[in-house]
LUMMAR-443847 format. One record per residue (C-alpha): x, z, y. Coordinates in steps of 0.25 Angstrom, whole numbers, plus 2048, in hexadecimal, padded with zeros to 3 digits. Each point is the difference from the previous one (the first is absolute). Example, Ala and Ser with C-alpha at 12.3 -4.5 7.8 and 13.67 -1.06 7.14 Angstrom:
REM residues 2
83181F7EE;8067FE80E;
***
This chain:
REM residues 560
8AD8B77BD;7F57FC80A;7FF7F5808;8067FF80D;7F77FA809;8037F5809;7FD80680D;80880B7FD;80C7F87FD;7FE7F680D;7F880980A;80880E7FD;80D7FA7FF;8007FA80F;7F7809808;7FE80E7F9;80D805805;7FC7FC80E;7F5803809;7F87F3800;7F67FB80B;7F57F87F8;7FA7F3809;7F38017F7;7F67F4800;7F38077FE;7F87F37F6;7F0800802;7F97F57F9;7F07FF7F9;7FB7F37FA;7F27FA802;7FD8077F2;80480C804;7F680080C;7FD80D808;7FA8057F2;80780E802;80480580D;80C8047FB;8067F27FF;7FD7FA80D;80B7FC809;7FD80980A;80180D7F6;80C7FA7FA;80880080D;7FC80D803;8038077F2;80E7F9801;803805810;7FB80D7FA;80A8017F6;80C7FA809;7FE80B80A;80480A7F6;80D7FA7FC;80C80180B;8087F77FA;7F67F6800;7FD7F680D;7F57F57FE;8077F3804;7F27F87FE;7F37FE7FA;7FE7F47F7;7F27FE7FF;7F87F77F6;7F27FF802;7F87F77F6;80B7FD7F6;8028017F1;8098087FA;8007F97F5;80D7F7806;80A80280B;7FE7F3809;7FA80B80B;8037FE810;80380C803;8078057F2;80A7F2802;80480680E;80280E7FB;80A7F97F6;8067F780A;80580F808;8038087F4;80A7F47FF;8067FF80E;8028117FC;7F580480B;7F88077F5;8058087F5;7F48077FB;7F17FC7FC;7F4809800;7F47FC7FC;7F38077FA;8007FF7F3;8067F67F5;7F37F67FF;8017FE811;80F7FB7FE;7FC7F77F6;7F57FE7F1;80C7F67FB;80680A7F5;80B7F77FF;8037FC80D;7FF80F805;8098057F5;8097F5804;801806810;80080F7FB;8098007F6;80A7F3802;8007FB810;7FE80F808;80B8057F8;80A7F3803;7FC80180E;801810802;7EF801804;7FB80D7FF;7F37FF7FA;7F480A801;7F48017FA;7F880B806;7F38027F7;80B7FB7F4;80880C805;80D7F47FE;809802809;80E7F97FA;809807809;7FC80F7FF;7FB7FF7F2;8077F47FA;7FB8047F2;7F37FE804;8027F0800;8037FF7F0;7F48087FC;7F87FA7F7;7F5803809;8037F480A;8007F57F7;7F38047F9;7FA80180F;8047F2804;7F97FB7F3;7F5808803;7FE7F980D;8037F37FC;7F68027F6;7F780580B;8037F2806;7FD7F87F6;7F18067FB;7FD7FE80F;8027F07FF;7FB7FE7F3;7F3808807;8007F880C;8027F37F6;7F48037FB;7F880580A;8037F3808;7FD7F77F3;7F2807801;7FD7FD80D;8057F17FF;7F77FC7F3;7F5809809;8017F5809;80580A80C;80A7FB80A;80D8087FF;80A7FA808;80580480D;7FB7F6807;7F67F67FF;8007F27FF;8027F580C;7EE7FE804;7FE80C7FB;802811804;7FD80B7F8;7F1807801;80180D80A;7F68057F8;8067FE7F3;8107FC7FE;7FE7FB7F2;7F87F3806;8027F4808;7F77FA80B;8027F5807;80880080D;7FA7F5809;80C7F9808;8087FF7F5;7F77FC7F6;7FD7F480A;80F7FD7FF;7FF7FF7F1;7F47F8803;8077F5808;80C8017F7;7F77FC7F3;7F77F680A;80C7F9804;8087FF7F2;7F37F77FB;8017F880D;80D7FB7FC;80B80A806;80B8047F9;80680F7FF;80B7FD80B;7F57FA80A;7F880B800;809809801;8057F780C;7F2800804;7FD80F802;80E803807;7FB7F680A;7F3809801;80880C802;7FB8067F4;80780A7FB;8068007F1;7F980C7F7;80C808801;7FE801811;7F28007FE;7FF80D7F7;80D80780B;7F57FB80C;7F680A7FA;80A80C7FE;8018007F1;8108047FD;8027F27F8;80B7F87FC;8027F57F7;8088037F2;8097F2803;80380080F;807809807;7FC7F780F;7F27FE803;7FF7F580B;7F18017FF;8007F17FB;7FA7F97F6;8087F87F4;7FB7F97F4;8018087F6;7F880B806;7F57F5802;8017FB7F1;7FE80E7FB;7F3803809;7FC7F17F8;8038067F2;7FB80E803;7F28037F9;7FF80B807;7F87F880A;7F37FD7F5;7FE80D7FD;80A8047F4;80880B801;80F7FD7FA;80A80C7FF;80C8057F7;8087F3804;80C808801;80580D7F8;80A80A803;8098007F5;8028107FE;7FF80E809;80F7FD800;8017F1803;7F87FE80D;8027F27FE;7F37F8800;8007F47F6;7F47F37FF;7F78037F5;7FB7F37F8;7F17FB804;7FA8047F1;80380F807;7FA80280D;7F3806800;7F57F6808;7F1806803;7F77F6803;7F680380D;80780C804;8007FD80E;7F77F680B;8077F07FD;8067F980D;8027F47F8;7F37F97F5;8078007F5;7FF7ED800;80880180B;8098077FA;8017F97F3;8027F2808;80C805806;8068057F4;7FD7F37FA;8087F980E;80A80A7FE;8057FB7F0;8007F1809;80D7FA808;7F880180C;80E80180B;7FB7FB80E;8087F5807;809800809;7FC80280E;7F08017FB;7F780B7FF;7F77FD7F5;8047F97F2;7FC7F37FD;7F37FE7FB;8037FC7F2;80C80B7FF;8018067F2;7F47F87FB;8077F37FB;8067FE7F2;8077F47FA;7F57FA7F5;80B7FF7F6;80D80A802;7F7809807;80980480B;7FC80380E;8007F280A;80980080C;7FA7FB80D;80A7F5807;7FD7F980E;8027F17FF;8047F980E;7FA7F1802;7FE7F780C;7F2801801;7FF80F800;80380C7F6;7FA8067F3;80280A7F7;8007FF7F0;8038097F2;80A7FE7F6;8048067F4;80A80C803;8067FC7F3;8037F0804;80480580C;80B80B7FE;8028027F1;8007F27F8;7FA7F2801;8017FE7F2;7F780D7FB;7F57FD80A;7FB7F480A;7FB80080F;7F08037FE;8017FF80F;7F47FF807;7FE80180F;7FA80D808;7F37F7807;7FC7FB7F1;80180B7FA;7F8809809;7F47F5800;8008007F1;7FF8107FF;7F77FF80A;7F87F77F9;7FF8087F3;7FD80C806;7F67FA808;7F97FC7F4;80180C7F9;7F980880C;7F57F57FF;7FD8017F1;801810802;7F67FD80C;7F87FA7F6;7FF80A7F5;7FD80B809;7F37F6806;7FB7FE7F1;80180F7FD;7F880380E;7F67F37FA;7FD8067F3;7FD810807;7F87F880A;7F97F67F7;7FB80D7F6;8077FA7F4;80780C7FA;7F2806800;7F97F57F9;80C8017F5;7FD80E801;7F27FF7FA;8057F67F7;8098097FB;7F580C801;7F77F87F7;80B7FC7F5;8038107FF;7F18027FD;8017F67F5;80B8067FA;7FE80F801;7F17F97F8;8087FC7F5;80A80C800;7F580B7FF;7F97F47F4;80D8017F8;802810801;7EF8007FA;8057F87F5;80E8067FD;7F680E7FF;7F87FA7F5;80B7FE7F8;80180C7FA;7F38037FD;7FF7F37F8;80E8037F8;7F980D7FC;7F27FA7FD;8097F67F6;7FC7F3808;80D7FE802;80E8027FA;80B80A804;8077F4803;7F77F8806;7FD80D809;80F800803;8027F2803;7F480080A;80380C806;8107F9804;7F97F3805;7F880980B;80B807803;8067F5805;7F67F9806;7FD80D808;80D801804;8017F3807;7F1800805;80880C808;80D7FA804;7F67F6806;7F680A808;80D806805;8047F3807;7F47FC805;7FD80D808;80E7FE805;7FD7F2803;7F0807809;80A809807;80A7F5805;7F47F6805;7F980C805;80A80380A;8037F1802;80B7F7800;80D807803;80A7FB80B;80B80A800;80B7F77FC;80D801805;8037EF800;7F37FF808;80280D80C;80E7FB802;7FE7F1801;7F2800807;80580980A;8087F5807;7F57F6800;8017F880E;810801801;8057F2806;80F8057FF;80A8067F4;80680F803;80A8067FB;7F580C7FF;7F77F57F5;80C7FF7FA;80180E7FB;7F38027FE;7FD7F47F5;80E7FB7FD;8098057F6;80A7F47FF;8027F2802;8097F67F9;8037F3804;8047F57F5;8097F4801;7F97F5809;7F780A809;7F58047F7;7FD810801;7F980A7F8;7FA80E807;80080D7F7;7F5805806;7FD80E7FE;7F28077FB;8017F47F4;7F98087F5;7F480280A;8017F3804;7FD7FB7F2;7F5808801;7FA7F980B;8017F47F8;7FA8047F5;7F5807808;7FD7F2807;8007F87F3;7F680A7F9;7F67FF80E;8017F0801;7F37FE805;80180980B;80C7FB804;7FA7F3801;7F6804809;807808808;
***
């Protein structure tokens, strides 16, 4: 016996054997897939087919139109299709019309679930014009295997298109194009070109100071402080200001104000030297619009993709502030001078600043954080007081710049003096002598053979000869190769491109320590028991190199 269907059990039963009324909600929707492709499915020819359609059935009133513009149909979280629920259950509508299967919905299961399960329960009429469903008139129509096929068509039809734009999008990421829908805070998107980025001029200013004034000394907090009080207005406010329909993913309120975080993730963003990074978040399916954090290893960064706002030293230095305890004070604007640079010599913990009270004034000094919260038996004071210890570092630092000073005037002495060239003819002269004795030892390694076959000499005697030029020549070659390396370095004189000397020099004449000399030279400093301090500078392997330069050019040190 065939299958009864369930509209005919539910519908017919209550409303066959009366004239019914039907309050019909005519459903448009299309999704930013769809587009306009076809004329046929644009919101406009949908109305109008549905209207059409309504005006030729008499028991048949349209109570509303529902329309979703620019949603999928792959779930059924839509505006419009929420509140064309919401009065099919207060019993204002009782029929739905829509187009076709795929503009209700490309969820197969969620659209067999409404069709087969909840219009029934609730007594909707349901009509599909291009389908030719209609559950009341034809209730047979609704168990055809032909609807269930359709939906899985469509949600097939679904899910080739996102794994096509997937792709596409993938493609233009690791091309180096831009594809999000906005750009980023300093930057706008090329008229010319929507795939590229140029440089927005006021706000690339902001992201200026904000980089500026981290290395100054402020804190994430003051500067955000410090741009309200300006009346700058936070990236969010910034982009509405110029028309752009934006809204940040984690608020809801925009009060057009700065806050921290918003100031440490311009400080981290290296989007400002250059590199493009995208694919830092993945939508987990067609299905599940749900946008989960992808791990580092995965986004996809071009490197000089676009013009940089911020050189890329600037950058690296506030990354290496940022991995520091760098907090401003209380009631300050800038951190302390030595903040996030000073270690404990033995425990190796950050020092703590304390302010000691006398009767003939105030001072400052450093103890070990350990000491002083943890234990007094794992670690002692190592206190050393602030004044001291800024005329110590001062002090070795200064000595530093003087002996960089100093290399860099014996490098200009020996250009100047014409030394490298008189090496160079030296070296010339020894390359003559050996290539002499290399074309000498080639002669008589050719003269072997013709003596081994003339019997003057043995096969062995032939072989053993022949090895000891073999070798020879191989060395008298290794030796003209590094001598015509040797000609081209002194040709083009004495090199000065080393890192130690271009950042130490550079502050030649400072009469004062800065927090900015600080994070330029220093990486830490550790303080021992009793006051004594050691600087980890930075640049230490090409500071090793300067020494060793300056012990191989003695005498002109000397005279310089």
């Amino acid at each position: 016996m065939a299958r009864k269907s369930k509209y005919a059990t539910e519908l017919n039963k209550t409303e066959a054997k009366k004239k019914v009324k039907w309050q019909a909600a005519l459903y448009v929707r299309i999704s930013r897939e769809d587009g306009d492709k076809e004329e046929s499915d644009s919101i406009s020819n949908q109305r109008t087919l549905l209207r059409d359609y309504i005006s030729c059935e008499s028991d048949i009133d349209i109570y509303g139109i529902y329309i979703d513009d620019g949603w999928s149909g792959t779930n059924f979280d839509r505006p419009d299709f929420l509140r064309m629920m919401e009065d099919i259950k207060s019993r204002s509508v009782n029929c739905v019309v829509v187009k076709d299967l795929s503009r209700f919905g490309r969820n197969y299961i969620e659209v067999g679930n409404y069709i087969e399960k909840v219009f029934p329960f609730m007594d909707v009429r349901f009509i599909s014009i291009n389908d030719t469903l209609d559950s009341f008139k034809n209730p047979q129509s609704m168990n055809n295997l032909i609807v269930p096929f359709k939906n899985i068509i469509n949600d097939e039809y679904c899910r080739d298109i996102s794994n096509k734009v997937r792709s596409s999008l993938d493609l233009k990421r690791k091309q180096g194009k831009f594809i999000g829908s906005f750009a980023t805070f300093g930057y706008l998107k090329d008229p010319d070109d929507r795939n590229k980025l140029i440089v927005d001029e006021y706000a690339s200013a902001i992201v200026r100071d904000i980089f500026s004034w981290f290395i100054e000394g402020m804190g994430c907090i003051t500067i955000a402080k410090r741009l309200n009080d300006q009346g700058v207005l936070n990236s969010t406010a910034y982009k509405q200001s110029l028309g752009f329909n934006y809204r940040h993913p984690t608020g809801e309120k925009n009060d057009k104000l700065w806050c921290s975080s918003s100031v440490r993730r311009i400080l981290i963003n290296r989007m400002y030297i250059g590199t493009l990074v995208q694919g830092k978040n993945k939508v987990k399916s067609y299905k599940v619009q749900v946008s989960v954090q992808q791990p580092e290893d995965k986004w996809i960064e071009i490197e000089n993709s676009h013009e940089a706002i911020i050189d890329r030293e600037t950058f690296d230095k506030v990354q290496n502030l940022l991995k520091r305890d760098t907090r401003t004070p209380p009631k300050k604007k800038h951190v302390y001078l030595f903040a996030g640079f000073l270690r404990c010599a033995d425990c190796r913990k950050a020092m703590n600043r304390k302010l000691i009270s006398q009767p003939y004034g105030e001072y400052h000094y450093y103890v070990c954080s350990t000491f002083k919260k943890m234990s007094k038996e794992i670690c002692s004071k190592h206190t050393i007081r602030s004044d001291r210890l800024e005329e110590a570092v001062f002090t070795t630092i200064r000595q530093h710049i003087n002996f960089a000073v100093s290399i860099d005037e014996v490098i200009v002495e020996i250009n100047e003096r014409g030394k490298a060239k008189t090496d160079s003819r030296r070296l010339a002269k020894a390359l003559s002598e050996k290539e002499a004795e290399k074309r000498k030892l080639e002669n008589m390694k050719l003269a072997l053979y013709p003596d081994w076959k003339n019997g003057d000499i043995s096969k062995e005697e032939y072989q053993s000869l022949k090895e000891q030029f073999d070798t020879q020549l191989l060395y008298i070659e290794e030796t003209i190769k590094n001598i015509n390396r040797e000609i081209g370095e002194y040709e083009k004189g004495v090199d000065n491109n080393n890192a130690f000397i271009a950042n130490f020099s550079k502050y030649t004449g400072i009469e004062k320590l800065t927090r900015e000399m600080l994070i330029e030279l220093v990486e830490y400093i550790y303080v021992h028991e009793g006051g004594g301090i050691t600087i980890q500078f930075k640049f230490s392997d090409e500071f090793e190199q300067a020494v060793e330069f300056m012990e191989n050019n003695k005498e002109m040190t000397e005279s310089a």
